[in-house]
N, C-alpha and C positions, 0 to 999 in steps of 0.2 A: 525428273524433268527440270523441277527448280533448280537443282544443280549444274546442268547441263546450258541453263539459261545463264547462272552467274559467273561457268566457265567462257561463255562466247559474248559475254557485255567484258569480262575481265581481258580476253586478247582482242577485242576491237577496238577498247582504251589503248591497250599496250601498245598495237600498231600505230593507232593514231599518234601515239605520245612520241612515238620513235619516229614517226615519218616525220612531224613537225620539227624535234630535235635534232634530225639529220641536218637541217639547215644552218646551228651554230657551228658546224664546222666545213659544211660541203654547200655549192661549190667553193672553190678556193678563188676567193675575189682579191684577193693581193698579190695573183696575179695582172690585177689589171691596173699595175701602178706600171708595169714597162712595156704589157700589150695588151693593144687593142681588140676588141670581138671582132670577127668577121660577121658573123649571124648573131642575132639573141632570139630567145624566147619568139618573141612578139615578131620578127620576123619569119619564122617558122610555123607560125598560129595564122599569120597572113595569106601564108603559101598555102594551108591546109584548103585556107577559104576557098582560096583561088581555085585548087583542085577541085574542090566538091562543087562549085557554081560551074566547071567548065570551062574554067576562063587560063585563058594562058598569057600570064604574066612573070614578069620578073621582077624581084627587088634591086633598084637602082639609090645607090648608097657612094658618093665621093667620100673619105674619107680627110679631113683638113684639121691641124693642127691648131690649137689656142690661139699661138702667137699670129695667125691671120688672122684672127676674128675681129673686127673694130669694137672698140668698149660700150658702144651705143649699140653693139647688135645683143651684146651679151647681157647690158642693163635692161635694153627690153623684153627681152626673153623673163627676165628675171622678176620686173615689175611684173608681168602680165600671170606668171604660171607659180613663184614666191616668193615673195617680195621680202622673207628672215632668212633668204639663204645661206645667207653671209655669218650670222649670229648662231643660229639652232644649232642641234647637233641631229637633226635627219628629221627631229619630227616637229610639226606647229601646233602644238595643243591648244591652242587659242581658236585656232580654223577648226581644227577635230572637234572642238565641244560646240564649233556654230553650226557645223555641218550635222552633227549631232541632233542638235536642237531643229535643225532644220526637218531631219530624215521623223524624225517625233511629230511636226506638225502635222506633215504630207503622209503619219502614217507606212512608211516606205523606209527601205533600209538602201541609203545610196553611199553611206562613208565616206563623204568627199575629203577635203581639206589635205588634198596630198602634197608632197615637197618634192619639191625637184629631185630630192634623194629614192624616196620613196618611186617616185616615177619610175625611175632609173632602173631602179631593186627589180620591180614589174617586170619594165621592158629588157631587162637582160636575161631573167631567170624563170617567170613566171606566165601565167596566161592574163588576160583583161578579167577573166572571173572575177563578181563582187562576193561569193561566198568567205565565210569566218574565219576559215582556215587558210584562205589564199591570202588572208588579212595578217595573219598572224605571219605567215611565214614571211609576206611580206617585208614585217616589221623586223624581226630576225635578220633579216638581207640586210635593211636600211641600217640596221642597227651598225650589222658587220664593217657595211661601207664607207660608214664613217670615221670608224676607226682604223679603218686601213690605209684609206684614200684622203689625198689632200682637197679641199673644195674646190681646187682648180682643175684639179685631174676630174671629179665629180661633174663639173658643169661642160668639161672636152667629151668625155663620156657621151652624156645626154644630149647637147647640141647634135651630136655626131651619129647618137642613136634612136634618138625620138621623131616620130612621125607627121611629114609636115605634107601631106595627099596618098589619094593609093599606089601605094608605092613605092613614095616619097620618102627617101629617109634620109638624115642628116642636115643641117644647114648648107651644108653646101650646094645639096642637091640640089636643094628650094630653089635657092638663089637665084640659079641654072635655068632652074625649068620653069618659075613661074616671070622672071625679071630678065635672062639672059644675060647673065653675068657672074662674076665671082662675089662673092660673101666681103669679101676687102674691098668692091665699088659698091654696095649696097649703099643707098643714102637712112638718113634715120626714120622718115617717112614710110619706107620700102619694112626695114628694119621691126616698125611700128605693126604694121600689118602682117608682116610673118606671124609676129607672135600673138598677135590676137586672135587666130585661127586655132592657136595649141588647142584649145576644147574639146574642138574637135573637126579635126583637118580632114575630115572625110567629107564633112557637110558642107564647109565653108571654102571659099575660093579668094586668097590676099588681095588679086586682081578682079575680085567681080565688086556687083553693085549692092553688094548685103549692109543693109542699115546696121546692122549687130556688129560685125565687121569695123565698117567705115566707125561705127559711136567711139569700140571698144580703143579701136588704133588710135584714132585721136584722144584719146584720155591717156595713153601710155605717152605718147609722145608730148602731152601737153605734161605729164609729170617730170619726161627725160629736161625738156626745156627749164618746167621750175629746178630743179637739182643744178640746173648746167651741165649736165650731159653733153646735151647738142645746145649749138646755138641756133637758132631761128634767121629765117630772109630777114633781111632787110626792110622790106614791107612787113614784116611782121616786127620789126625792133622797133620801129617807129612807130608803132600804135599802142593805143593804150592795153597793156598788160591783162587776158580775162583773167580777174580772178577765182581764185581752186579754194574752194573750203576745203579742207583736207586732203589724204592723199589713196585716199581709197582706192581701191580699183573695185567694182562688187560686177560680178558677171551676170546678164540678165541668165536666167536659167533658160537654158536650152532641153528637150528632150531628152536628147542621146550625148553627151557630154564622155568624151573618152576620162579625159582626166580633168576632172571639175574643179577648177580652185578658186575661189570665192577673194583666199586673203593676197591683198595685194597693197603697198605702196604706203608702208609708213616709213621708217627712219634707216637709209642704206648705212650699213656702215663702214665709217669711212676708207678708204684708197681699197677697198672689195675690187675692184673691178683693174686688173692690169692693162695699162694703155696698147691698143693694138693685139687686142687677144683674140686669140682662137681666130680656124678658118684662115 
């Protein structure tokens, strides 16, 4: 029997060790320096919902190129969801050990402090699962993606794949459906409030009256302004300047937070952001 026991913990290791290893070589993500996904993951995982609640829906996804995207849609995005895009190389250890510290107070294992790469890894290949192993393989993805994909192609990716309502995917879509318009007229205020919803775009509405919402967009926007991002009305150039202690972004903690990022908005570095990109 005790044999029998050391044979069946020895091949649930093995499996285990092999299904998680599959991942440094499959899928083949350097594919996706000359094509785009039609589906990911996460839009599959969506569809299932749909099925099993009853509900008949479809995924509504534009598809829009970097070089439309104005610079100020793509700094805010960035400020708002990681703000070391530009620097890391997929992961922010500095968020992971706050997030960390965080999940030890509350007692609770929530692993937040994801990057935009990390998102990315998720929503192409994986499900929303918080379990260890969804962690790990996660991490294998993000690892891969960086070393295949350029950060520009990384952030066309995610804009084009991450979910902005039910249903909602890509920036363009948003644009669309919540402003009626394209991503290239979006103003930076509009821009602000997209991306303060990333949290979680299921809860929250760019266009409603959510105090969390409205704080979080005008703190993004008021960071795009200090940078010079955007420049501000007129009525706002001529007034005295509020000053920003720092350049935080810190997210009030929501319940259900799809992808919870905490770090945001210390030092961009410099010319990161191509003029007129994406969308």
């Amino acid at each position: 029997m005790k044999r029998f026991i050391k044979i069946l913990v020895f091949v649930l290791i093995t499996a285990l060790v092999l299904n998680i290893g599959l991942y440094f070589v499959y899928p083949d993500v350097s594919k996706l320096r000359r094509t785009s996904p039609k589906k990911t993951a996460f839009m599959e995982y969506r569809e299932r919902q749909w099925q099993e609640e009853g509900r008949k829906k479809k995924i509504v996804q534009q598809w829009v190129p970097l070089s439309r995207i104005p610079a100020y849609v793509i700094k805010a995005v960035i400020i708002a969801e990681d703000d070391k895009f530009w620097s890391h190389e997929g992961f922010d250890y500095e968020a992971i050990q706050k997030a960390i510290e965080k999940d030890i107070k509350r007692k609770k294992l929530a692993l937040g402090g994801s990057t935009i790469s990390q998102q990315l890894a998720k929503n192409l290949y994986l499900t929303p699962s918080k379990n260890p192993i969804r962690k790990i393989k996660e991490a294998i993805l993000t690892w891969r993606l960086e070393r295949n994909l350029s950060k520009k192609r990384i952030i066309e990716l995610y804009l084009n794949c991450v979910e902005w309502g039910d249903g909602i995917f890509g920036i363009e879509t948003a644009a669309h459906h919540y402003y009626s318009k394209d991503v290239s007229e979006l103003t930076a205020q509009e821009a602000a409030r997209l991306a303060a919803i990333l949290p979680n775009p299921i809860r929250f509405n760019p266009t409603g009256t959510s105090k969390y919402v409205g704080n979080r967009a005008d703190r993004i926007y008021e960071i795009m302004v200090r940078r010079g991002i955007v420049i501000p009305e007129y009525e706002e150039m001529i007034s005295e300047p509020q000053k920003i202690e720092g350049e935080e972004l810190n997210s009030p903690q929501e319940p259900s937070q799809q992808s919870p990022s905490d770090n945001a908005a210390k030092t961009d570095k410099p010319g990161s952001v191509h003029p007129q990109q994406k969308r």
